[in-house]
C-alpha positions as CSV (number, residue, x, y, z in Angstrom):
1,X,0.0,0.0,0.0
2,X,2.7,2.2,0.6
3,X,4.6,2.3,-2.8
4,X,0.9,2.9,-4.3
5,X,0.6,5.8,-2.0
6,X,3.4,7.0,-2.7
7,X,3.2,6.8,-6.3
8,X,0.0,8.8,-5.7
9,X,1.7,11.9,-4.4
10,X,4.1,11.7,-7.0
11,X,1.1,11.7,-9.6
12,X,-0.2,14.3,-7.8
13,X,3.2,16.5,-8.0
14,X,3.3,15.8,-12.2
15,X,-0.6,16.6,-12.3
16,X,0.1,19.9,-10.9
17,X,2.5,20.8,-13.5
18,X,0.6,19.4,-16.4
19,X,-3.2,18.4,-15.6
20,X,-3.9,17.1,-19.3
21,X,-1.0,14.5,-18.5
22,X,-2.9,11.5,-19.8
23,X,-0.6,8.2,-18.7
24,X,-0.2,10.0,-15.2
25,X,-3.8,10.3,-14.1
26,X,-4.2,7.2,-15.9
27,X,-1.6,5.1,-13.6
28,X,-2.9,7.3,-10.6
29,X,-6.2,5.8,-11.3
30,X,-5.1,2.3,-11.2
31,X,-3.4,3.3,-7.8
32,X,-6.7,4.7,-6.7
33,X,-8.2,1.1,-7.6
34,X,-5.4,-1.1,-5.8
35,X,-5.7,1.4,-2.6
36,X,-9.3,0.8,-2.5
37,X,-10.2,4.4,-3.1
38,X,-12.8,3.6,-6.0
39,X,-14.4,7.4,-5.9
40,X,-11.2,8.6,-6.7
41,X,-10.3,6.4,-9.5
42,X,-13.9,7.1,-10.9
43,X,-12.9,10.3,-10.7
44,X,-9.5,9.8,-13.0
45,X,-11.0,7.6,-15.2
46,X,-13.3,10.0,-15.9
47,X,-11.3,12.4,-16.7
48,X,-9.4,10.1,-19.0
49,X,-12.5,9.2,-20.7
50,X,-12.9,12.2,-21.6
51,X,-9.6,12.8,-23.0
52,X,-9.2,9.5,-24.9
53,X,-12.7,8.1,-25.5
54,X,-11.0,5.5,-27.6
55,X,-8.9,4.0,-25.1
56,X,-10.4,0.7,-23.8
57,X,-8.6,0.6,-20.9
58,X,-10.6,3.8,-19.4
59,X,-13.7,2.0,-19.2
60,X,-11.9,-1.8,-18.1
61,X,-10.4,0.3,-14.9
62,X,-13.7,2.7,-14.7
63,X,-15.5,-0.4,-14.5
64,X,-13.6,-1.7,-11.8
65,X,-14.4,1.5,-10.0
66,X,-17.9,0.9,-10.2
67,X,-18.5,-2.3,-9.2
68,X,-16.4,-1.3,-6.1
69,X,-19.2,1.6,-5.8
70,X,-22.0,-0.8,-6.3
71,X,-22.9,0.5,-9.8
72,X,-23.5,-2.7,-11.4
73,X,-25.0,-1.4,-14.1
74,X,-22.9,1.9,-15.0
75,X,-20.3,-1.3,-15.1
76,X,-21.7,-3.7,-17.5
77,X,-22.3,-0.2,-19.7
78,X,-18.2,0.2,-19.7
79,X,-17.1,-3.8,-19.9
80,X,-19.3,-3.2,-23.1
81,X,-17.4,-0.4,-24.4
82,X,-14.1,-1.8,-23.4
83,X,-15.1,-4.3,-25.8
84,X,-15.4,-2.3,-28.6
85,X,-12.6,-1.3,-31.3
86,X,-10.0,-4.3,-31.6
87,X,-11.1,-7.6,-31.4
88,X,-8.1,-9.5,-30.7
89,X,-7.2,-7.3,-27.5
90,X,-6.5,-8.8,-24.4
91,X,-8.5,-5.5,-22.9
92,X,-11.4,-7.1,-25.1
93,X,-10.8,-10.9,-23.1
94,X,-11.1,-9.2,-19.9
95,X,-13.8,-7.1,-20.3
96,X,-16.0,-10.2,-22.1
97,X,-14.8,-12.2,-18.4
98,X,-15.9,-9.1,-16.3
99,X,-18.6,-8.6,-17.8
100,X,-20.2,-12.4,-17.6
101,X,-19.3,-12.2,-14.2
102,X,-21.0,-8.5,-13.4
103,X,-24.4,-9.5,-15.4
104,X,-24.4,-12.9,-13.7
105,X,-24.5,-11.3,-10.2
106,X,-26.7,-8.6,-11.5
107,X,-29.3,-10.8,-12.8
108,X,-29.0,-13.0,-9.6
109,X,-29.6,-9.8,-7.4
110,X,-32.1,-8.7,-9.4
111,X,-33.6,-12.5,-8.7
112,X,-33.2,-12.3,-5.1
113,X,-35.0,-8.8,-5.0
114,X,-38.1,-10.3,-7.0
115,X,-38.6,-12.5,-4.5
């Protein structure tokens, strides 16, 4: 946890400098994710989202985010944009695996609820 908080601050120092820096807030994100701080990757991702709407990535790790925020739904909506542009992508093979697993236990929630 440490060298992931650490990192963060040293994100933060090059954000300062240059907030359009896309790989930082990128890799600050993912630090976000691994310290369990999922409103703050959101956050990030978002950001990068917005700066490289192509980027499959964004919406694998935004994901991520959101099913840590209980947004099953907002989820499934980015595991099925991560699966868009190349096919052969191993961003594509983990975003098809997330998101089995994320409409499974959506479904089975749902289930419960209609009970």
């Amino acid at each position: 946890d440490n060298d992931f908080e650490a990192a963060t601050t040293e994100f933060d120092t090059v954000l300062s400098l240059d907030p359009a820096h896309f790989a930082t807030r990128l890799f600050q994100a993912i630090c976000f994710l691994n310290l369990e701080r999922p409103a703050e990757a959101h956050v990030a991702l978002t950001a990068c989202v917005a700066q490289r709407p192509n980027f499959q990535w964004n919406y694998y790790f935004r994901a991520q985010a959101q099913i840590s925020l209980g947004q099953p739904e907002r989820a499934i909506d980015d595991l099925k944009q991560a699966t868009m542009g190349r096919r052969q992508s191993i961003v594509v093979d983990l975003a098809l695996r997330q998101l089995e697993t994320v409409q499974k236990s959506s479904n089975d929630s749902f289930s419960k609820g209609a009970e």
